[in-house]
Each structure stands twice: as C-alpha cells, then as structure tokens.
C-alpha positions in Angstrom: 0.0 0.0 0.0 3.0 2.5 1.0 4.4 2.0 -2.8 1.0 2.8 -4.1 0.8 6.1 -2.5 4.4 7.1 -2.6 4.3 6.3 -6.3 0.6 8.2 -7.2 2.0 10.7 -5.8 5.6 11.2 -6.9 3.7 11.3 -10.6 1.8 14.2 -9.4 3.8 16.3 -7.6 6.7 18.9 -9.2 9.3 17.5 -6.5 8.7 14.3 -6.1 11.7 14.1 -4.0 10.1 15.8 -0.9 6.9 13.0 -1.3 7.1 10.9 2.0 5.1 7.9 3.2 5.0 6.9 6.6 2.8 3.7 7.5 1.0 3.1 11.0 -0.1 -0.4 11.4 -3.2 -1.3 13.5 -4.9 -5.1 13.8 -7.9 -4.2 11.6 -6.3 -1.0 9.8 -3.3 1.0 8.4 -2.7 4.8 8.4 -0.8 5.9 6.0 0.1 9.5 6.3 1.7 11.0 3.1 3.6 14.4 3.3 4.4 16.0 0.0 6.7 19.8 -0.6 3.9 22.6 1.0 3.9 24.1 -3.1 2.7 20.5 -4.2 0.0 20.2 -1.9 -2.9 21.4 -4.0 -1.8 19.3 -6.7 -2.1 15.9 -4.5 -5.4 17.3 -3.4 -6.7 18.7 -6.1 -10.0 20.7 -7.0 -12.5 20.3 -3.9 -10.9 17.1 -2.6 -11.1 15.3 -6.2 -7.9 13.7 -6.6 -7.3 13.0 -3.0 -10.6 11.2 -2.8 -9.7 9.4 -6.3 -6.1 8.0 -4.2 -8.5 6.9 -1.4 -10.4 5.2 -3.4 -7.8 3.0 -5.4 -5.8 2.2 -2.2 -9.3 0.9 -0.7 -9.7 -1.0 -3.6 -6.0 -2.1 -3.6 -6.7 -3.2 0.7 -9.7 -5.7 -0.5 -7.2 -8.2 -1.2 -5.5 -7.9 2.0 -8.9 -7.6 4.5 -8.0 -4.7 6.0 -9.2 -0.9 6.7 -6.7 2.1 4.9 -6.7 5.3 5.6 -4.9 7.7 3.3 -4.2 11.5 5.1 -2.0 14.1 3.4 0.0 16.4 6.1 
C-alpha cells in the first residue's frame, strides 16, 4: 500500500523528491500519512478534494485483497 501512494504521488507532484510515506499499522487498519513539498499540496489534493478522494479510493480498492481498513491523510 505504501508503494502505491508514494508512487501516485511522486507522478503528481513537481518535486517528487520531498513525497514521504510513513505507514501506521493497526490489527484491523493502516494509516498511511503521506507528506508531500507545501507548493505540491494542491496538486495531491486537487479541486475540492477530487484527486485525493480518487487516491483513497484505489488504495481501498487495492486493501480488499489484504482484508484490511486504509486510511490515506496528506499532512
């Protein structure tokens, strides 16, 4: 899941060198909490949430397959 992120985002983001993924692992869930350069965070959020919502939305998709909870939050 932390590869996913970290590589959605370094595609989006103008320095994707700054794009950090740090993963917080619970029994039923993981947090992963992904920090991106403070100039590139409108681009990894994008209009009114849109592409932020569309990264939560494939990592769910991608957590099926292991049976667990993920939730995505960009600092």
């Amino acid at each position: 899941m932390k590869e996913l992120v970290e590589y959605i985002a370094k595609s989006l983001v103008d320095n994707p060198d700054a794009v950090t993924v740090n993963e917080i692992d619970g029994e039923a869930s993981i947090i992963l909490e992904l920090k991106v350069a403070p100039e590139d965070v409108g681009k990894v959020i994008g209009k009114q949430g849109r592409i932020a919502k569309a990264i939560r939305t494939v990592v769910k998709a991608a957590a099926v397959k292991h049976n667990k909870r993920v939730l995505v939050e960009i600092i």
